[in-house]
N, C-alpha and C positions, 0 to 999 in steps of 0.2 A: 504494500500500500504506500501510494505517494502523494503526500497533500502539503501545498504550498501556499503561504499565507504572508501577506504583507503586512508586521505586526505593527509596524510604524512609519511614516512618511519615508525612511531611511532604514528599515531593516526586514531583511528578509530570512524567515524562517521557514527551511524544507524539514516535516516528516517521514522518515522512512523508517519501516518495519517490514518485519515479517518475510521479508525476501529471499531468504535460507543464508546460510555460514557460505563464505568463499571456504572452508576449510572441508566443504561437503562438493564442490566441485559448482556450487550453484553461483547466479551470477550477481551475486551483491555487488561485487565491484564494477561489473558494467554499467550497474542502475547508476552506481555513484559516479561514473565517468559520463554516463549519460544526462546528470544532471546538469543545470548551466550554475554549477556551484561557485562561478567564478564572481556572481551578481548575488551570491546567497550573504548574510550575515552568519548566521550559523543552520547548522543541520541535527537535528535530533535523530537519534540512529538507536531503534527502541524492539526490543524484540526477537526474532528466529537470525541475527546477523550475524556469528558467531562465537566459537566457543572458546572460555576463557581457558580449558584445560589444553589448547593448541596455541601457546601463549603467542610465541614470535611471528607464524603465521598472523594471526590476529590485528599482533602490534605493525604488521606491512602493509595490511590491511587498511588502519587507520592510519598509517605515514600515509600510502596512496593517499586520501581521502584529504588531509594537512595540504599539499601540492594545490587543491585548489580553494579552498575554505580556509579560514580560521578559525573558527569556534566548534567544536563539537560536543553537543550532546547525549552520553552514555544512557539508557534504562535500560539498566540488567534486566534481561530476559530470565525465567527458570530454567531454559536451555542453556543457557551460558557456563551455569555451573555443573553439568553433565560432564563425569568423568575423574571430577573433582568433589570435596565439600562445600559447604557454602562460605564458611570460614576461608578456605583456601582460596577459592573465588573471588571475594571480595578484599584477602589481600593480593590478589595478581591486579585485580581493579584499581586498587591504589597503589600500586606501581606503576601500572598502565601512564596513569595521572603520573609520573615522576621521570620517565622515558625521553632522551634526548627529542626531540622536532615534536615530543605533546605536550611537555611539562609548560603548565598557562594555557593552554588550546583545548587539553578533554576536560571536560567535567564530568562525573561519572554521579549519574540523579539515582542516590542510592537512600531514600529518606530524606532530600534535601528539595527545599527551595531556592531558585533563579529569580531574582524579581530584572525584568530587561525595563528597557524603555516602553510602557505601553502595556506590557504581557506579564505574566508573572509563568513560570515554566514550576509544575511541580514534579517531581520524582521518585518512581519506588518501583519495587516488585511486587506485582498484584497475585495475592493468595485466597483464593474464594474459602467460603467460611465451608467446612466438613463437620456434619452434624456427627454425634457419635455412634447412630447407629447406621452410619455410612461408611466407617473406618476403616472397618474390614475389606468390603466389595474396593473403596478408591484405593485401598495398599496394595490390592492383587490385580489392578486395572491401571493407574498410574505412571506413567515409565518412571517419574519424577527420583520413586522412590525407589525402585531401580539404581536408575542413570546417575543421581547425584550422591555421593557418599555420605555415611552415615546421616543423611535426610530421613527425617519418622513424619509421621498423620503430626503426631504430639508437637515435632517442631515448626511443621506446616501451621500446623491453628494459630498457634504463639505469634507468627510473625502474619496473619490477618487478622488477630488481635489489636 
C-alpha cells in the first residue's frame, strides 16, 4: 500500500507498507526507487518490509532508501522480529538508529511520538486484544508464536495492554 499526503505547504509524507522484505526476494526496493522520493520530506516504511533478524541486508536496504530521502520513518512490523526475540529486535532497531549514513535520518516509531509541522506521526506495534479463551486455538494458528523467539499469548496481551 502507497498513500501520499501533502502534510504541509512544504512537506511531503509517502506511506509504504506491507510490500514484503527485499530479504524474501520481493520488490520493496523497487517501490522505493519507484517512488519520486526525491520531492518527499520523509517516508514512513510500516509493516511486511523487512526483517530485522537479516540485519545488514536490511541496513542496505534502508542506505538505498537514504540516496534519495532524508527522513525515514521505522513501524516495527510483528514480522520484523521473526527469527529473533522481541528484545533482540528492538535492540538491532536501535542500532539501526546509530548506523553510519542513518544515524539523525531513521527514526524507528516504536511507542513514540513525531509531532512535524502540521501532523503529529504516532508509532507502535499493533497487538489485537486475545480473549483467554482464544489462547489456545491463536498459539497453535499464529506463526507469531512460532517465528518470533520466546514470544507467549501472555506477552502478546501485555504489550496491547
Amino acid at each position: 500500500m502507497v498513500l501520499t499526503k501533502p502534510a504541509h505547504r512544504h512537506t511531503r509524507i509517502c506511506f509504504l507498507g506491507h510490500v514484503g522484505p527485499p530479504s524474501r526476494g520481493r520488490p520493496a526496493v523497487r517501490y522505493v526507487q519507484y517512488l519520486a522520493l526525491g520531492r518527499l520530506s520523509a517516508l514512513i516504511l510500516a509493516g511486511d518490509i523487512g526483517p530485522l533478524a537479516n540485519y545488514e541486508r536490511f541496513c542496505d536496504f534502508l542506505r538505498s532508501v537514504y540516496q534519495k530521502i532524508a527522513r525515514v520513518y521505522l513501524v516495527l512490523g510483528n514480522h520484523k522480529f521473526y527469527g529473533i526475540s522481541r528484545q533482540e529486535g528492538l535492540g538491532l532497531a536501535d542500532k539501526l538508529q546509530q548506523e553510519p549514513g542513518l544515524r539523525g535520518r531513521l527514526v524507528v516509531m516504536s511507542q513514540k511520538r513525531v509531532d512535524l509541522v502540521g501532523d503529529t506521526l504516532l508509532g507502535c506495534t499493533l497487538h489485537s486484544h486475545i480473549p483467554p479463551e482464544a489462547e489456545d486455538i491463536v498459539r497453535s494458528k499464529a506463526n507469531d508464536f512460532r517465528r518470533i523467539a520466546e514470544w507467549t499469548v501472555a506477552d502478546h496481551t501485555a504489550e496491547h495492554a
